[in-house]
N, C-alpha and C positions, 0 to 999 in steps of 0.2 A: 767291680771295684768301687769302693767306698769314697766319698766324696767330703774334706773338710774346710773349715775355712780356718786363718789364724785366729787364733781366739785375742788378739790383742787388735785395735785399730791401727796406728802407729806400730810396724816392724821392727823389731829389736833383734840384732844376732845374736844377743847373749849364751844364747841356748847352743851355737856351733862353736863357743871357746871352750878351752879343758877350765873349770871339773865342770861344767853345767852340760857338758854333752851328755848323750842316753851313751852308755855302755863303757862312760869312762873309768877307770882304776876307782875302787872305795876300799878304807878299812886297809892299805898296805895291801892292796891288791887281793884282795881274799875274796872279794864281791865287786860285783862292777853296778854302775848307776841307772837307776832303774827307770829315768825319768827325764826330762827337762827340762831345765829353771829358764822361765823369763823372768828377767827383771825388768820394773817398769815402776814410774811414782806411783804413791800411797796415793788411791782413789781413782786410778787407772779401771777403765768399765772395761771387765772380763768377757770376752764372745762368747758364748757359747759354739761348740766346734762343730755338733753333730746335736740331735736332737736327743734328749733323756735325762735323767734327775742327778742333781747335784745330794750328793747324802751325808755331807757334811758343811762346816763353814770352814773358814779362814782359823787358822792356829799359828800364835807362836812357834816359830822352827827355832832361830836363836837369833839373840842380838833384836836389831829392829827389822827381822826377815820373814814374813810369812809365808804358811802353805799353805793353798787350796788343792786338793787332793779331788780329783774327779773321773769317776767311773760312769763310762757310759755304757748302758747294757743294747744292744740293738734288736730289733724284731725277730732276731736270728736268736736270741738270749744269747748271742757275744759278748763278751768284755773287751771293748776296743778300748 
């Protein structure tokens, strides 16, 4: 079993209300959510969760909302 920390200091639930939940309705239900938004202020230090490379930066999603999109590959070459 795989072991992580929250990647945020400060705990936020945002991530267990609908739509920021993983698996919530997207798109009129045609797809569901692949992921989970924490929200936190502009300059919030990101934890890292597990060990491995970040392969992208922060991007405009919409509004004043950003994504960091992060793929960790493990010793296993899993994609967690």
């Amino acid at each position: 079993m795989s072991y992580f920390i929250f990647p945020l200091r400060q705990r936020t639930t945002s991530y267990k209300n609908p739509p920021a939940r993983f698996g919530d309705p997207r798109s009129g239900s045609t797809r569901t959510h692949a992921g989970c938004d924490l929200y936190a202020p502009e300059g919030t230090e990101i934890l890292a969760m597990a060990d491995g490379t970040v392969i992208g930066s922060p991007r405009l999603f919409y509004e004043n909302v950003y994504e960091l999109r992060v793929i960790v590959i493990s010793d296993k070459s899993e994609t967690l």
